[in-house]
C-alpha positions as CSV (number, residue, x, y, z in Angstrom):
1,X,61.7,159.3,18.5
2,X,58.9,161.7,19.4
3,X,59.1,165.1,19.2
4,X,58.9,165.9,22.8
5,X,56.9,168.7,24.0
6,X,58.6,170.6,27.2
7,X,56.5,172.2,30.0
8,X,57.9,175.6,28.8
9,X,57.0,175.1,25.1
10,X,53.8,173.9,25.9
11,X,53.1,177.1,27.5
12,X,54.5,178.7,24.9
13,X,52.8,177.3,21.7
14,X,49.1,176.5,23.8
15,X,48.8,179.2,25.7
16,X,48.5,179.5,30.0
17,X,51.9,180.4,31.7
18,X,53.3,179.4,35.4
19,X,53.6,182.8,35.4
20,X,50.4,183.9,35.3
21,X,49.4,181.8,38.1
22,X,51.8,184.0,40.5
23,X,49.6,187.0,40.9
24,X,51.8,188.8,42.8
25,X,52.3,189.6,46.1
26,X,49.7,192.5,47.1
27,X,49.8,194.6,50.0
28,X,48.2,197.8,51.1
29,X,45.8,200.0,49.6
30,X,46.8,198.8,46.2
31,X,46.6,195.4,46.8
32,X,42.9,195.7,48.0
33,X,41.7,197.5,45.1
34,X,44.0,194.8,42.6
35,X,42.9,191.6,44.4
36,X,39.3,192.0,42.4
37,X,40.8,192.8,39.1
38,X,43.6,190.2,39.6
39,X,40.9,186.9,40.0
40,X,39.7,188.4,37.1
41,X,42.6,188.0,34.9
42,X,43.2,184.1,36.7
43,X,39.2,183.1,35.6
44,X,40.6,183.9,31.9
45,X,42.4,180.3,32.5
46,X,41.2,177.0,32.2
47,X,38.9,176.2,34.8
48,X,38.9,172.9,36.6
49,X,37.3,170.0,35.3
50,X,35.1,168.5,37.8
51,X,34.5,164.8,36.8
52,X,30.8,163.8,36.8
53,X,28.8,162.4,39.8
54,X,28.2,158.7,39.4
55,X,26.1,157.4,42.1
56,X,24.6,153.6,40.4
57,X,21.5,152.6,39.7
58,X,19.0,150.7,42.4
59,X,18.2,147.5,40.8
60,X,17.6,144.4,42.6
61,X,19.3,145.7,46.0
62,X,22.1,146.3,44.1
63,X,23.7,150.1,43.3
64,X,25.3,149.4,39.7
65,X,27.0,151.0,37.8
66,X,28.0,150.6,33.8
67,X,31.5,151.3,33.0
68,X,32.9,151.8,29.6
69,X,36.8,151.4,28.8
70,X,37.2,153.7,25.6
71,X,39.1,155.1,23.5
72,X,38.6,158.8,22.4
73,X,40.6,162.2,22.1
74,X,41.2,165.2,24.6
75,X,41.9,168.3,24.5
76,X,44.6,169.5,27.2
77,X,46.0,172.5,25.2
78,X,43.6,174.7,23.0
79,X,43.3,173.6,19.4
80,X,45.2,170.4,20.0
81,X,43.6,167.0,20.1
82,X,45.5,164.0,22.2
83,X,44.4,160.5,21.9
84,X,43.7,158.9,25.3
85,X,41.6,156.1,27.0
86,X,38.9,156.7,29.8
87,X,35.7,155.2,31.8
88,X,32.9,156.1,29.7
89,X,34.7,159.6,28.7
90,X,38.2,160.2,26.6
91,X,40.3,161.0,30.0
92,X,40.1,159.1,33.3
93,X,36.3,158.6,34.2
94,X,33.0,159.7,36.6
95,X,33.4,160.0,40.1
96,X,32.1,156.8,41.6
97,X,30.2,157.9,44.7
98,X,28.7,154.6,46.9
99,X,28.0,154.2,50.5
100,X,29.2,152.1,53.2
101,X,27.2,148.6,53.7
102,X,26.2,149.2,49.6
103,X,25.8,146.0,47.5
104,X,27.6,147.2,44.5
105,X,28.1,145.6,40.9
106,X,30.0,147.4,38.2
107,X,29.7,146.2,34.9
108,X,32.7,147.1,32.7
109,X,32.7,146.6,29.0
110,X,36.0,146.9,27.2
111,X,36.2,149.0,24.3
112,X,39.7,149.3,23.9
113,X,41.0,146.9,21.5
114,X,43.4,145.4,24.1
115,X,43.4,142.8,27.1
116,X,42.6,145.5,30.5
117,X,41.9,145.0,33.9
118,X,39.8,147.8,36.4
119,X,41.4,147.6,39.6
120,X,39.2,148.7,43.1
121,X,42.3,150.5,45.1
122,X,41.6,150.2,48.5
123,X,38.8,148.1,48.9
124,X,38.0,144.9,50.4
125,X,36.6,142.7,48.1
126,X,36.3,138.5,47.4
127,X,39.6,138.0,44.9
128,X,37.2,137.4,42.2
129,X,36.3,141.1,42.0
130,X,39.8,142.5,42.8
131,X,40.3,143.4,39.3
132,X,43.9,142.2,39.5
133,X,46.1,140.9,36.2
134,X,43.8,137.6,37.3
135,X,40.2,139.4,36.5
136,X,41.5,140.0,32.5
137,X,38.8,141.2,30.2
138,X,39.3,141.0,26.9
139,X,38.7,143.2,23.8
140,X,35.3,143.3,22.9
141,X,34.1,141.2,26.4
142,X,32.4,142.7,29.6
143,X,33.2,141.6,33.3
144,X,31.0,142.2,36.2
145,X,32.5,142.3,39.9
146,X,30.2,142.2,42.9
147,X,31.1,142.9,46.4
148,X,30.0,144.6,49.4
149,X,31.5,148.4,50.6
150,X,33.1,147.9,53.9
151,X,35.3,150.9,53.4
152,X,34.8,153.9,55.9
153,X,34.3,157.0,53.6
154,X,37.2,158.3,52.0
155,X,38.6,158.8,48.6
156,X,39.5,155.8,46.7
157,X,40.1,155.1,43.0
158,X,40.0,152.6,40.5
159,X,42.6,152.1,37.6
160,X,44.3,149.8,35.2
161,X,46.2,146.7,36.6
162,X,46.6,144.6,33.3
163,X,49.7,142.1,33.7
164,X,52.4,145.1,32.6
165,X,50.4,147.0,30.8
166,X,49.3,148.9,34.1
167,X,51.8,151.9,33.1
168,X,51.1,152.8,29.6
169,X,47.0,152.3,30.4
170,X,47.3,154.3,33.2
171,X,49.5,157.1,32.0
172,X,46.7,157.2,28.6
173,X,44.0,157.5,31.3
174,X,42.5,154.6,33.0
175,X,41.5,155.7,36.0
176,X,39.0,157.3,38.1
177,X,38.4,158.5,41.4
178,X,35.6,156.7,44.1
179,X,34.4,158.5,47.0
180,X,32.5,156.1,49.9
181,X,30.7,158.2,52.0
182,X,29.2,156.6,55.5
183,X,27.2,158.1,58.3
184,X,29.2,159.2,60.6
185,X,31.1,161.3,58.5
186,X,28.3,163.2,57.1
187,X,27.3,163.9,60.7
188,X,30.1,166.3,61.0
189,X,29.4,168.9,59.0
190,X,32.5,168.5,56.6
191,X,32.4,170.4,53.6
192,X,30.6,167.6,51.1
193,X,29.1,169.8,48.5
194,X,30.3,167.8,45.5
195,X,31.8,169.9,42.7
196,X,31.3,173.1,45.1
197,X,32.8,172.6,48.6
198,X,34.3,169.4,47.9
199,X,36.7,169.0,45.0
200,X,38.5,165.8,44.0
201,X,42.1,166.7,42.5
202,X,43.5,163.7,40.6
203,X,47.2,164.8,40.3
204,X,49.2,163.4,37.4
205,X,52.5,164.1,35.4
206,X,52.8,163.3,31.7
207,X,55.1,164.3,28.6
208,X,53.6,165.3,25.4
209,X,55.0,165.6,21.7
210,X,54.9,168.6,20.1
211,X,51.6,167.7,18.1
212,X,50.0,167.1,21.3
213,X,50.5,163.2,22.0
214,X,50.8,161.4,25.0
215,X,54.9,159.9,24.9
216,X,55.3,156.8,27.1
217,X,58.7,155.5,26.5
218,X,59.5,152.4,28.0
219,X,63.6,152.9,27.8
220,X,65.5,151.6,30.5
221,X,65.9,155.2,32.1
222,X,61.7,154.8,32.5
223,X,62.0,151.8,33.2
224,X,64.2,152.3,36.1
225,X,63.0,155.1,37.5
226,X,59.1,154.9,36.5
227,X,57.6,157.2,33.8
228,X,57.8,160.8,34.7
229,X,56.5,163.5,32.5
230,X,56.8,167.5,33.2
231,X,53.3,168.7,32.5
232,X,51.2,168.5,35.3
233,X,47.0,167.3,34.8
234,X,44.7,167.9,37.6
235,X,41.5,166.3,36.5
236,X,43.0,166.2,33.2
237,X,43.2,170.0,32.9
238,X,46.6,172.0,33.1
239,X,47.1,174.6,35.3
240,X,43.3,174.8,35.9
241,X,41.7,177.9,37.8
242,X,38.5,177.0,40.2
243,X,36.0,179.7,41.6
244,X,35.0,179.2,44.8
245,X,31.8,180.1,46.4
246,X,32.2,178.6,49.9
247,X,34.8,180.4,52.3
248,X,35.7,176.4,53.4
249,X,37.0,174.2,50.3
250,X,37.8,170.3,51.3
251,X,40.4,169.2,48.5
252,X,40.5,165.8,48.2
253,X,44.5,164.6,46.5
254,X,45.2,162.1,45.0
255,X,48.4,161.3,43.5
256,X,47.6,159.5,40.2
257,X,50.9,159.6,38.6
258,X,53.0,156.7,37.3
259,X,56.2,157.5,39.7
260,X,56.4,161.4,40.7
261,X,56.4,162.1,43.8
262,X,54.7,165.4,45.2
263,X,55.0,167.3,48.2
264,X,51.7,169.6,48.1
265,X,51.4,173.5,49.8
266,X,49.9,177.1,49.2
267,X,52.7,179.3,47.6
268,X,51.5,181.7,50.0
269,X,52.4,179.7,53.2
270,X,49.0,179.3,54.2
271,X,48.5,176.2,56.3
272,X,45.1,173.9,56.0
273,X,43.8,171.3,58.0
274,X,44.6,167.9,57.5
275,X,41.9,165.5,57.7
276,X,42.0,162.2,56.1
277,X,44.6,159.5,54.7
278,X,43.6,156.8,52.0
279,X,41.3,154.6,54.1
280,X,39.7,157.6,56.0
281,X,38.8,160.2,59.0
282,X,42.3,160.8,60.9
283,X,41.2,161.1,65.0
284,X,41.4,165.1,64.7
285,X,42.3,167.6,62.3
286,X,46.1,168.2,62.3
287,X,47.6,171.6,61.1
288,X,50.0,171.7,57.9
289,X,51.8,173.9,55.6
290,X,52.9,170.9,53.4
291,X,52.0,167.2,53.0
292,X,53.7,164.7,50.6
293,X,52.3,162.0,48.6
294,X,53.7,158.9,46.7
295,X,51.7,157.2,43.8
296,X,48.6,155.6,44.7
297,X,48.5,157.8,48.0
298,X,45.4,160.3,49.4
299,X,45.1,163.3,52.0
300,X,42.1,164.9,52.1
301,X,42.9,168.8,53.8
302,X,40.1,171.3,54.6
303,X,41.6,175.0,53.1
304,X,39.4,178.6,54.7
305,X,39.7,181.1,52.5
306,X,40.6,184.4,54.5
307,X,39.5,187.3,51.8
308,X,38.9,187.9,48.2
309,X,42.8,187.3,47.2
310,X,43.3,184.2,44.8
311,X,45.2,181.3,46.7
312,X,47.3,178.9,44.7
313,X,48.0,175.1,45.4
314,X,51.8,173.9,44.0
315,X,53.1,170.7,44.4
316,X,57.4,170.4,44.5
317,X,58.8,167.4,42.8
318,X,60.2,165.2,45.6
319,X,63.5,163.2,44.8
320,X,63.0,159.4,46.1
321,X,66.9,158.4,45.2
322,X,69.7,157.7,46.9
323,X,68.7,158.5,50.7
324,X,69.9,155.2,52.5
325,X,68.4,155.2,56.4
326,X,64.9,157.9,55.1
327,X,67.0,161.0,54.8
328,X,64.8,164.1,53.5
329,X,61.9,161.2,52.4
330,X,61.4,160.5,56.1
331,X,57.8,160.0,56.8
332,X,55.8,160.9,53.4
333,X,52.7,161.8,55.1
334,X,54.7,164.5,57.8
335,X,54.0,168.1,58.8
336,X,56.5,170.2,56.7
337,X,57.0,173.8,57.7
338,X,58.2,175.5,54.2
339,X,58.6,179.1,52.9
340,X,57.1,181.4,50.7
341,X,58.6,181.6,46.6
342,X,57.5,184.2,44.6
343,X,58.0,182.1,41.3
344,X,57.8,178.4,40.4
345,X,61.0,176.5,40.0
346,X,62.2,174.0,37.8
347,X,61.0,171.1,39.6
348,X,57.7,173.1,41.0
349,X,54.2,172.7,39.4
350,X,51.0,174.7,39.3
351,X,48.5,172.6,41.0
352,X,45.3,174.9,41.5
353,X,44.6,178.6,41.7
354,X,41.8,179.3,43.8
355,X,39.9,182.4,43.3
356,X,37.2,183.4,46.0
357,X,34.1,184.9,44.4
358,X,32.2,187.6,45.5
359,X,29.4,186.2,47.2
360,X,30.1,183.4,49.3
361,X,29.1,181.3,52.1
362,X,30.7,180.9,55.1
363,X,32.1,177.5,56.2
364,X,31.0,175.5,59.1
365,X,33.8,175.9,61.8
366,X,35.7,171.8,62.0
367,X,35.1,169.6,64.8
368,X,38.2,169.1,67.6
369,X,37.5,165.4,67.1
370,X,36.7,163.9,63.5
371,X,36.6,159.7,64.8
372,X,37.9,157.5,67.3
373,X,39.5,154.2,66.6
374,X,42.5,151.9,68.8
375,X,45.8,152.6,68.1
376,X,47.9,149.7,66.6
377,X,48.9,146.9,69.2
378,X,51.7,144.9,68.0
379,X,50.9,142.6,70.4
380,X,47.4,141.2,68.6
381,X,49.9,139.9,66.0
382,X,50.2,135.9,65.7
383,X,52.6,135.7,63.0
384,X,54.9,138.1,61.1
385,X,56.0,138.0,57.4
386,X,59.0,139.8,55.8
387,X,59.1,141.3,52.1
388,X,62.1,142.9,51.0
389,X,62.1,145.6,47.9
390,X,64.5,144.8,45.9
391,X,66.2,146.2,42.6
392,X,69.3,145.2,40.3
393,X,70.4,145.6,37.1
394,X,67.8,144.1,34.8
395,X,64.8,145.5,33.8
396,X,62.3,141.9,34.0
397,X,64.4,140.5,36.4
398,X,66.1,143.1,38.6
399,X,62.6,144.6,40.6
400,X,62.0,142.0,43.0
401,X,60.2,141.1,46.1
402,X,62.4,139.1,48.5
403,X,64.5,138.2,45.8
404,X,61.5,136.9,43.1
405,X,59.8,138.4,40.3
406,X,56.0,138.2,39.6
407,X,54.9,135.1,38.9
408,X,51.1,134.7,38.1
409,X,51.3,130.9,38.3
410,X,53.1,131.2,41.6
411,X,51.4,131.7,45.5
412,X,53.8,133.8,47.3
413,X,51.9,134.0,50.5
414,X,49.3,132.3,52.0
415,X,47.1,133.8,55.2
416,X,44.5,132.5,57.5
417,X,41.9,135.1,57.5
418,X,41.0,136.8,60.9
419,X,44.5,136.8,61.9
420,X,46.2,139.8,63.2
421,X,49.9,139.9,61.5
422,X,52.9,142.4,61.3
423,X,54.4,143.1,57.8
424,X,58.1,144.2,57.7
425,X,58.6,145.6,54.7
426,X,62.5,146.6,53.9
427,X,63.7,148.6,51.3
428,X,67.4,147.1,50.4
429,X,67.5,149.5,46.8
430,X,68.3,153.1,46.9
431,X,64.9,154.0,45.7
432,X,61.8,155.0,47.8
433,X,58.7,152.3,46.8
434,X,55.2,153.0,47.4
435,X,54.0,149.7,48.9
436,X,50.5,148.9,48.5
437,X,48.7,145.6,49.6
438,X,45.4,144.9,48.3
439,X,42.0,143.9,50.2
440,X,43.4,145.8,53.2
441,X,43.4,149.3,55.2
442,X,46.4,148.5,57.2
443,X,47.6,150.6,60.4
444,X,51.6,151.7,60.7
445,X,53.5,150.8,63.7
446,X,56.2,152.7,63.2
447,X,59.4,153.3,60.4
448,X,62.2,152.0,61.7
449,X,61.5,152.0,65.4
450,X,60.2,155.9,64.8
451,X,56.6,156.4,65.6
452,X,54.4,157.4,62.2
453,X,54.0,161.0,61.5
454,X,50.4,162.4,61.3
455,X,49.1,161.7,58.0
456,X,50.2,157.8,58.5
457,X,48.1,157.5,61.8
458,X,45.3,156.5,60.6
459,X,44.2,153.5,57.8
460,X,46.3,153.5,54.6
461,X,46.5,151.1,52.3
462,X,50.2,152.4,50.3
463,X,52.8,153.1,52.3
464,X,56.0,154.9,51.0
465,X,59.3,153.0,52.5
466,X,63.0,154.8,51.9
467,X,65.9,153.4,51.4
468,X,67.5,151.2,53.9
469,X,64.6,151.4,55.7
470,X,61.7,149.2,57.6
471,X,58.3,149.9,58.0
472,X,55.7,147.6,60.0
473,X,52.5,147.2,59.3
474,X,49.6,145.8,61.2
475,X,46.7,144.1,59.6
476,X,44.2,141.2,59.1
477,X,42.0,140.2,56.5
478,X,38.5,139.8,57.9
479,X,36.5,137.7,55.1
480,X,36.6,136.8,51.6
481,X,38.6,133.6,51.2
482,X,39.9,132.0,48.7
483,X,42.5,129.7,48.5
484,X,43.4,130.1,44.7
485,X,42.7,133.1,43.9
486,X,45.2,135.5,45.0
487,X,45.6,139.7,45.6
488,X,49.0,141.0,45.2
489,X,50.8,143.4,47.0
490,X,53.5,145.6,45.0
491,X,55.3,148.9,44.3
492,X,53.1,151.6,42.7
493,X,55.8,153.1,40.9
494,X,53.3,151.3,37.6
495,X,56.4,150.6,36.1
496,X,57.8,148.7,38.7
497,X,55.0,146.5,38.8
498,X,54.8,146.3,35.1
499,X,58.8,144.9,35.6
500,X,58.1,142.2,38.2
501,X,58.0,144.4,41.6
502,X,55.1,142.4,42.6
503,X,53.8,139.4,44.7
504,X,50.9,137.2,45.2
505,X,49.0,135.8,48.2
506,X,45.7,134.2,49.5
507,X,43.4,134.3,52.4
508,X,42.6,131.0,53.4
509,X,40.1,129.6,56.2
């Protein structure tokens, strides 16, 4: 049994402390004259790792891009080297930035000495480029996958979905973020400075041994409950620090972890302007304090930065057990109203601190309206399919979806493409499940009979349902068919997945 390394030790024996990140509160004359002094003393911390930009290579029509899955080592803590996987780096991988109506091909070699999969979340695709447990590539082999960006821009990602081995790959680092960026968006005048005015924070929990390992246990409590560590990576850096020289920053989150859930806000209170879910643009900005994610979730939220005081993003640990009927879980992507702490809790972490520079420039005021699409009309549906979430006892055969493990040689669904269709998804376990449905941005009707909050009004593509409780969906897949080749649609608690949480289906003519 490793050796495990606590958040508070860490801090302790590699240096960085939660409570460094608390400034203080300032107020006054005093706090005017401090606030200089006190960014100071935050730049002394790590700052930020901004992945690279990877934009492709023209060749043949194509944009392509070359994608390594490799091993290396990584340095979270100062002096301490942790062995980890990534996408042509040690940890996680480039920012993938294409556009809508791009021919894409990415070419991924495998370099890791074990079977792996790269998985396009959120994208519509042919099956054959899914990157599913079907699209294997094995040690030493490349695979190429060729398809077409339909998206509207947003933030997507890719990441390991190798037949239960998504967890541990994940959790060592297989992932990467992709931003799709069209023309309607940049016609707005968003912040989209990359790496300046437009950050991507890839939010993850892990547990480390005290000689700086990654531990992934796959006991039964992990099992059960998904991995959940208690040092928190943003971009693979811990409690990172990022200077910003635009009075407008547009945060881009995305909760990478294997299980946590996060509920995201400034420990000062300020609120920010939601803008975007996983599949894009909401209609209008929308005014928060808080917004929570599950795994495999975005929000995109536009923060102004009011004067030279340091700003720091924290993310609460949000239970997802035992609430039969939603409870406190109610609506994952709601406006929260929450209250100022002066220190972090137990089951707080430090996201980001912000600290303003001097000189800065002054951020473009938001549009009243970002995009306009239909709301969801149940009545374009033809057909409507159940799944039920459901858990028991055992670990390979207890996560099930309505009432059957994964089966790779078995077609759970099968779907005529073009067709409009309403997915009732019911949670019967007294867990919350991120649900997520490949090849699709889906629309939300409602959760049981409510309307969605904000965040859930636009297109998602995971979709957080509580216990005891029934979320619709509305969708159609609009090309692409196949009629052996199938997508799945499962939990993204990874180690759900891993255990069987999982179905197939196909889109037929």
């Amino acid at each position: 049994m490793a050796d495990i390394l606590t958040r508070r030790r860490a801090l302790h024996l590699f240096g960085g402390a939660a409570s460094a990140l608390a400034i203080g509160p300032l107020s006054g004359c005093d706090a005017l004259s401090d606030t200089r002094k006190a960014a100071t003393l935050a730049l002394d911390r790590r700052p930020l790792t901004i992945p690279p930009l990877e934009q492709g290579k023209q060749i043949s029509g194509q944009r392509v891009f070359d994608l390594v899955l490799k091993r290396g080592t990584t340095s979270f803590f100062e002096g301490v080297q942790t062995p980890t996987i990534g996408i042509n780096q040690s940890y996680l991988g480039p920012t993938l930035q294409m556009h809508r109506g791009d021919r894409v091909r990415m070419l991924v070699k495998n370099e890791l000495g074990e079977h792996a999969t790269l998985h396009w979340h959120g994208f519509e695709l042919p099956a054959s480029a899914d990157g599913g447990p079907h699209q294997t590539i094995a040690p030493g082999a490349s695979w190429s996958a060729a398809f077409e960006v339909r998206q509207r821009a947003s933030l997507y990602w890719c990441h390991s979905h190798a037949l239960r081995r998504s967890g541990p790959q994940v959790y060592a680092g297989l992932a990467a973020p992709i931003y799709v960026r069209d023309e309607e968006e940049d016609a707005l005048g968003l912040p989209s400075e990359y790496g300046v005015d437009d950050i991507p924070l890839v939010v993850q929990d892990r547990t480390f041994a005290s000689d700086g390992s990654l531990v992934y246990s796959s006991n039964m409590q992990n099992g059960m409950m998904g991995m959940i560590g208690d040092v928190l990576l943003v971009n693979g850096t811990h409690e990172p620090v990022f200077e910003a020289r635009s009075n407008k920053l547009r945060l881009r989150l995305l909760n990478g972890s294997n299980a946590r859930f996060y509920e995201f806000a400034f420990r000062n209170g300020q609120t920010f302007d939601l803008i975007a879910s996983d599949g894009g643009l909401l209609k209008r900005p929308f005014r928060a304090s808080r917004v929570r994610l599950a795994p495999g979730e975005r929000a995109q939220i536009v923060i102004d930065l009011v004067d030279d005081r340091p700003i720091d993003l924290v993310a609460d640990s949000v239970s997802n057990m035992g609430m039969m009927g939603g409870g406190r879980m109610m609506g994952m992507g709601g406006i929260m109203r929450g209250q100022r702490g002066d220190a972090l809790r137990a089951d707080q972490f430090a996201v980001l601190s912000i600290v303003p520079a001097e000189d800065r420039r002054k951020g473009e005021p938001l549009p009243s309206e970002l995009t306009s699409f239909a709301a969801p009309d149940p009545a374009l549906a033809v057909a409507t399919r159940r799944f039920v979430l459901g858990m028991g006892m055992g670990m390979m055969s207890g996560f099930t979806i309505n009432g059957r493990s994964m089966n790779m040689a078995r077609i759970d669904e099968r779907v005529p493409i073009g067709q409009w269709e309403i997915w009732e998804v019911e949670n019967a376990s007294m867990m919350a499940h991120p649900f997520h449905i490949h090849n699709a941005q889906f629309r939300i009707l409602d959760r049981g009979g409510r309307a969605p909050p904000p965040l859930e009004t636009g297109f998602k593509d995971t979709v957080v349902v509580n216990p005891g409780e029934t979320v619709r969906l509305l969708l159609r897949f609009e090309q692409n068919t196949d009629p052996e080749l199938p997508y799945m649609y499962h939990c993204h608690i990874l180690e759900h997945e891993d255990a069987g949480m999982m179905g197939q289906f196909v889109v037929t003519t």
